[in-house]
C-alpha positions as CSV (number, residue, x, y, z in Angstrom):
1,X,33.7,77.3,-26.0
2,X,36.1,74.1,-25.7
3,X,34.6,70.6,-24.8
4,X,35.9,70.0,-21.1
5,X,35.8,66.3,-21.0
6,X,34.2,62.5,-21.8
7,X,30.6,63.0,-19.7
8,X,29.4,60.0,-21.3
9,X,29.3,56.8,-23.8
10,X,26.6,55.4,-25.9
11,X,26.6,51.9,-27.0
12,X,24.2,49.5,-29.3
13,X,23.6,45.9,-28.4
14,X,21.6,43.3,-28.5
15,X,23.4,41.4,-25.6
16,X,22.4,43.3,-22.9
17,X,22.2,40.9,-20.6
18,X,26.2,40.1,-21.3
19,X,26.6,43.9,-20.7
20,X,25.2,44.1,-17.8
21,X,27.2,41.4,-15.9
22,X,30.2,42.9,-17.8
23,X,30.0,46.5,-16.5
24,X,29.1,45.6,-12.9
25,X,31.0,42.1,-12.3
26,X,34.5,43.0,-14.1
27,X,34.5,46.4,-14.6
28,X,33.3,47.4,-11.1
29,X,29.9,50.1,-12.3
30,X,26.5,50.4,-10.5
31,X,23.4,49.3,-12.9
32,X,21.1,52.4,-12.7
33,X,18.4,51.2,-15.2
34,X,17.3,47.9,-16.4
35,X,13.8,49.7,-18.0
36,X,12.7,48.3,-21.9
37,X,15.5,47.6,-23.9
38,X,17.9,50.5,-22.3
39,X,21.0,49.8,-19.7
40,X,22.6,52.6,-17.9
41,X,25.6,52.7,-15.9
42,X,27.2,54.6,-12.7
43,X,31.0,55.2,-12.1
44,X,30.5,58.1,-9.6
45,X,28.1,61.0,-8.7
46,X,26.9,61.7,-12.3
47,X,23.4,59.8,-12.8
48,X,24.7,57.6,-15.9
49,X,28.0,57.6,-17.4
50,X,27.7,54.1,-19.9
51,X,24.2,53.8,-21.6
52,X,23.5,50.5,-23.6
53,X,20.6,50.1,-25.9
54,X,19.2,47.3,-27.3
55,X,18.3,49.3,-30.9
56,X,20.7,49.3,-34.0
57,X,23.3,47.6,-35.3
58,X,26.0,46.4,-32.5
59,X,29.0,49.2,-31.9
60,X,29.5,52.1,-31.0
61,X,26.1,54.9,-30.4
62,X,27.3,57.9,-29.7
63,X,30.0,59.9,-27.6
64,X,28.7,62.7,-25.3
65,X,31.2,65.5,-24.4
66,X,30.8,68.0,-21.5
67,X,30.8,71.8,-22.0
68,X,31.0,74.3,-19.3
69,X,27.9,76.2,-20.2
70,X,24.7,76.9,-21.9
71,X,26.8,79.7,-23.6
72,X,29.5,78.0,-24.5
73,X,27.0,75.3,-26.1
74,X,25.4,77.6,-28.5
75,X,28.8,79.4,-29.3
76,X,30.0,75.6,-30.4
77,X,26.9,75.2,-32.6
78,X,27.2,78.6,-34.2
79,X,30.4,77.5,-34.7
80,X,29.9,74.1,-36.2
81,X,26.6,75.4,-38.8
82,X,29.1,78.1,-40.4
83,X,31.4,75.4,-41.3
84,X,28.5,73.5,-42.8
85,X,28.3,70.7,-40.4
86,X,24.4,69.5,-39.7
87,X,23.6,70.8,-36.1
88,X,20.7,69.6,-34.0
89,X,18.9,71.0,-30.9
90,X,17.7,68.0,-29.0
91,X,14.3,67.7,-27.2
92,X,14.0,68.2,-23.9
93,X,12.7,64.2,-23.4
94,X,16.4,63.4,-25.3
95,X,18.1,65.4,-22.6
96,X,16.2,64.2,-20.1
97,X,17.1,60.9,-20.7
98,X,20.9,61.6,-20.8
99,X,20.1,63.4,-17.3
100,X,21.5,66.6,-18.4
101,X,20.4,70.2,-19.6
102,X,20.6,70.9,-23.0
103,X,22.0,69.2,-25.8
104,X,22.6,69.1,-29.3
105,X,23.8,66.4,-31.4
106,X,25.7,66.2,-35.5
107,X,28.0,63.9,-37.2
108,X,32.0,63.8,-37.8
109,X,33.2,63.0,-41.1
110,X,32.9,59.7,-40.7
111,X,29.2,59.6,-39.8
112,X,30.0,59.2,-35.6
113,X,27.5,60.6,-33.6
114,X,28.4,63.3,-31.3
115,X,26.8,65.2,-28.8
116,X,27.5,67.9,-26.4
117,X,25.7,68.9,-23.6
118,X,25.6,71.2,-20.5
119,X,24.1,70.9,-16.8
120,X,24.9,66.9,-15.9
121,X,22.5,65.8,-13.2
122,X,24.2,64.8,-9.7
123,X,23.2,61.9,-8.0
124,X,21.8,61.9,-4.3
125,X,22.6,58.4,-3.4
126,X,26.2,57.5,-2.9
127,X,28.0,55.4,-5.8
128,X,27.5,51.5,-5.2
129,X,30.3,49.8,-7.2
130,X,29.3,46.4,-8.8
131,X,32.0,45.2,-6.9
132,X,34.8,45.8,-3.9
133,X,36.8,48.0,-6.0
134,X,38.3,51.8,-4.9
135,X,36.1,53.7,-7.7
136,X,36.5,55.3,-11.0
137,X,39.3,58.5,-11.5
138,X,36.6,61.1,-13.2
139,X,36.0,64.6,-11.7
140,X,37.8,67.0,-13.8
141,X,38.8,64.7,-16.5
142,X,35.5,63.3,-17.4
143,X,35.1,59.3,-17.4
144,X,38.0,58.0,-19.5
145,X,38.8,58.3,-22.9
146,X,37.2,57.3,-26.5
147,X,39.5,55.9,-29.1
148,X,38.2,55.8,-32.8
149,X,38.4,53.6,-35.7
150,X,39.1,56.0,-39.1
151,X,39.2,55.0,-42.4
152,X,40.8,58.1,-43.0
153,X,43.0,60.2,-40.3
154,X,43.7,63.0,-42.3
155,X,39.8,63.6,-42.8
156,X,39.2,63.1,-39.2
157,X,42.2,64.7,-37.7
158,X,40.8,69.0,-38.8
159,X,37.5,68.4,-37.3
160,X,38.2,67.3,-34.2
161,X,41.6,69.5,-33.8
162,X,40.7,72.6,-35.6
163,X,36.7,72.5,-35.3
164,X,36.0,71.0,-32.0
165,X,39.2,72.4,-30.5
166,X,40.7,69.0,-29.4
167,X,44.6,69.4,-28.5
168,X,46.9,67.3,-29.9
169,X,48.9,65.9,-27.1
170,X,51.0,62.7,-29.3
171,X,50.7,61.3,-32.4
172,X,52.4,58.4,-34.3
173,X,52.7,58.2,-38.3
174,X,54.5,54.8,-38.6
175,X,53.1,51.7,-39.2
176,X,49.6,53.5,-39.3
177,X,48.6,57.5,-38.1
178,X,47.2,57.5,-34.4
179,X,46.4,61.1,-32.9
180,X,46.3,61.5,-29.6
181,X,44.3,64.4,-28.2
182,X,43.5,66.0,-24.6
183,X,41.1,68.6,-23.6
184,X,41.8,68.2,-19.4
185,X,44.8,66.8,-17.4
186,X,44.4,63.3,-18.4
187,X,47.2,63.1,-21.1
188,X,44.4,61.9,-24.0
189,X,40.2,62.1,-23.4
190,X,40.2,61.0,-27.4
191,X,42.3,59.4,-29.8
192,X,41.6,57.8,-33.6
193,X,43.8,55.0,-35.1
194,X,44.0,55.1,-39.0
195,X,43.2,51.5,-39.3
196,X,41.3,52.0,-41.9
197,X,37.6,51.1,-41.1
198,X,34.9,52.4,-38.9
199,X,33.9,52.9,-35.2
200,X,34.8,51.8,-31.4
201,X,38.4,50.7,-30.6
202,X,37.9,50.9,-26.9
203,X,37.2,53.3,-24.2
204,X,39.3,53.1,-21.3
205,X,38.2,53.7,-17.1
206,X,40.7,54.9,-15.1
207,X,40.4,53.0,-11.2
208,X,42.4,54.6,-8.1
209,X,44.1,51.5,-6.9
210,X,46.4,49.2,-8.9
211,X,44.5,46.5,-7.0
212,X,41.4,47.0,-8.6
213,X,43.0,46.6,-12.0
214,X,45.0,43.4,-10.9
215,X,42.0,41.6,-9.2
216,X,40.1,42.9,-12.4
217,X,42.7,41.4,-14.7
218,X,42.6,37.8,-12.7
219,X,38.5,38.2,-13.3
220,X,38.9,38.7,-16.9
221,X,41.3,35.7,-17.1
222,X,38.0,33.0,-15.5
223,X,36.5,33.9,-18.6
224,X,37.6,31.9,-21.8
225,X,38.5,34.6,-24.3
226,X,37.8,37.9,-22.3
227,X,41.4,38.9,-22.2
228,X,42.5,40.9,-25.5
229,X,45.6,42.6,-23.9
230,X,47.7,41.3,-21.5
231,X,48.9,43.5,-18.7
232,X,51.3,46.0,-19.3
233,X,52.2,49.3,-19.4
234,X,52.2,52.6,-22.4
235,X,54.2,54.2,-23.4
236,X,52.7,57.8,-23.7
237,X,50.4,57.8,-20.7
238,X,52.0,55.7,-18.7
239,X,48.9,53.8,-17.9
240,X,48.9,50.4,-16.2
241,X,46.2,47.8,-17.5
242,X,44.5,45.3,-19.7
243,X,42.1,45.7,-22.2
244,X,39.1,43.1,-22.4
245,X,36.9,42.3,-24.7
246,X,33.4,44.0,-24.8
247,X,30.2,41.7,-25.2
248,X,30.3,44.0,-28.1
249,X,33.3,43.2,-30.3
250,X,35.0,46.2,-29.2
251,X,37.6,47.0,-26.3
252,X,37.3,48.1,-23.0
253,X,40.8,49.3,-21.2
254,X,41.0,48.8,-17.8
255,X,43.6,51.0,-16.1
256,X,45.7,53.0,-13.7
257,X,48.3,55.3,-12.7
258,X,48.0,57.5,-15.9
259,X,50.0,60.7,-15.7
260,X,48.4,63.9,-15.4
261,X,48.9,66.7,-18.0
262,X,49.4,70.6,-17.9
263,X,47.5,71.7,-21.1
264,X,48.7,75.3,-20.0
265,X,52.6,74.2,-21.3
266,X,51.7,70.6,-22.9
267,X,54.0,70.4,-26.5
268,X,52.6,68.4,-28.8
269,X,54.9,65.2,-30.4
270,X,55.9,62.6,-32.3
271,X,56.3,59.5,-30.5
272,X,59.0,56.8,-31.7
273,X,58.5,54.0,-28.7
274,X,56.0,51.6,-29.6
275,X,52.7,52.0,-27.8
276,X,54.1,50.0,-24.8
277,X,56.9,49.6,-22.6
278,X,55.8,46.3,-21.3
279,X,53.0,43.3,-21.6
280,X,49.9,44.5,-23.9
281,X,50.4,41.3,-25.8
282,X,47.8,41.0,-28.5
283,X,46.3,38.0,-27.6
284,X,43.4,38.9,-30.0
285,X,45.9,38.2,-32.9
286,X,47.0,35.0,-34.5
287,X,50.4,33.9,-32.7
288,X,52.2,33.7,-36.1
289,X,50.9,37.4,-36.6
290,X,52.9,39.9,-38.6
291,X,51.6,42.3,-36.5
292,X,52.0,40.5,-33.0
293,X,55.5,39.8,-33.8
294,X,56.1,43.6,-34.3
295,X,54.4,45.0,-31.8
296,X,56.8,42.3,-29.4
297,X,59.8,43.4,-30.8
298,X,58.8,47.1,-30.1
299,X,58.4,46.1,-26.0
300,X,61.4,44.4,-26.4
301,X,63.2,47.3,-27.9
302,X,62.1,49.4,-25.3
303,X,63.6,47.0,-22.5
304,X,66.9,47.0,-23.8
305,X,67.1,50.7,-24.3
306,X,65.5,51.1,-20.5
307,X,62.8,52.9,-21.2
308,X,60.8,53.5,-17.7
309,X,58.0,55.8,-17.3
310,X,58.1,58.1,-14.1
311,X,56.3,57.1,-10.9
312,X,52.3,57.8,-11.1
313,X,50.6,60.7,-8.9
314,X,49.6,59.7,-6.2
315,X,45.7,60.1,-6.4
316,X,45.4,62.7,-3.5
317,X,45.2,66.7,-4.6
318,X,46.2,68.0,-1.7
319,X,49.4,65.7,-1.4
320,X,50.4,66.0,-5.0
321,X,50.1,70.0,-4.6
322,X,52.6,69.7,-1.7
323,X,55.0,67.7,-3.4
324,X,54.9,70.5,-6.6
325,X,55.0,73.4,-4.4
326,X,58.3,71.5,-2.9
């Protein structure tokens, strides 16, 4: 019955036209759709992994998480109706137009819409980035990851753990509660910040060379105010990259060289370290910012204690199960 990993990522706008040339010119995905008032999105074989829609107020649609079968679907919604939570079958057309199976769709606390489905199509034609870049690290451990908004962590945090069966992989109580949860190898598919309010932080993609995020990050910097983050490096994943900001209001992180989880032996923690070992300078915040200045003195911390993160995989199975075995 548990959720395998991010399939998907729903998204309401009225610039569409921003999001189109901000998906394919920065971020590197293949326009599938330009049809009415929807935009959909490649990053490798699946037939859509991003999905903008012109409908609704401007945010955050819905999140669509894989499960491994039409079993394991209707054991989930069992599940979620005997704890009271609203559960619907979706129509055929609806699941045709996320190019999957079967799905079914409810709310989290909060009043995010979730859906989980079963049976992604696979493309025919070969993934054409948007531009010269590697590709997208998906397979196994879906797209990326989703982090939340929550006006209330504690409300969040047994629904998503204890309901949908997300695994806690780190978490932070000081100066706010951030969860950080896995249900794959990639150390965190989902994560919700207790900021206080409602909806999209950012998602993150995951590329396979460091150059893509660097000529990426010299892309986002031609454009007056697409930058939020500056380069750098966390703590906890050890992922390397910049977040920009979405034609949306929200983030988008750009990254690579996460490390790769065993959920098998994976202890959950708190972390102490600050979000970042290096760069991710808020350039979103004022630079007499309470906040900024904190989150500086955190990477600076870090520096003088020598924090380092351990070198990334190195992208290739069959040379990473090699080096293990040894």
């Amino acid at each position: 019955m548990a959720l395998a990993s991010l399939g998907y990522i729903g998204v309401r706008s009225s610039r569409t036209a921003d999001w189109q040339s901000f998906a394919t010119d920065l971020l590197g995905m293949q326009q599938v759709d330009a049809g009415g008032k929807v935009r959909a999105f490649r990053m490798d074989d699946r037939k859509q992994r991003l999905i903008v829609s012109a409908e609704g107020d401007e945010g955050l649609d819905f999140m669509g998480w894989e499960i491994e079968s039409a079993e394991a679907l209707d054991a989930l919604a069992s599940r979620l109706e005997n704890a009271g939570v609203a559960v619907r079958l979706e129509a055929v057309s609806l699941a045709d137009q996320r190019h999957v199976t079967r799905l079914i769709s409810f709310a989290d606390p909060e009043g995010n819409r979730l859906e989980v489905f079963c049976g992604p199509e696979v493309a025919s034609e070969p993934f054409l980035a948007g531009r010269p870049i590697s590709g997208f690290k998906t397979g196994s451990l879906g797209m990326g990851h989703a982090v939340l908004h929550a006006r209330d962590v504690d409300v969040l945090l047994p629904f998503y753990r204890d309901l949908l069966g997300f695994q806690v992989t780190d978490y932070g109580l000081k100066p706010f509660k951030l969860y950080f949860f896995h249900l794959n190898g990639r150390h965190h598919s989902f994560a919700m910040v207790g900021t206080g309010r409602r909806g999209m932080h950012h998602f993150m993609v995951e590329l396979l060379s460091l150059d893509d995020v660097g000529q990426g990050y010299d892309l986002a910097q031609q454009d007056e105010g697409r930058v939020a983050y500056t380069l750098g490096r966390h703590s906890n994943d050890h992922m390397t990259s910049f977040y920009a900001n979405s034609p949306s209001g929200f983030f988008v992180e750009y990254g690579w060289g996460a490390r790769v989880i065993d959920p098998a032996t994976w202890e959950p923690h708190e972390t102490f370290d600050g979000p970042s070992y290096w760069g991710h300078d808020r350039l979103y915040m004022p630079e007499d910012s309470p906040d900024r200045a904190r989150l500086r003195e955190m990477r600076l911390d870090a520096a003088r204690r020598g924090m380092r993160a351990a070198d990334p995989a190195s992208n290739c199975a069959w040379l990473d199960s090699i080096v293990s075995n040894e």
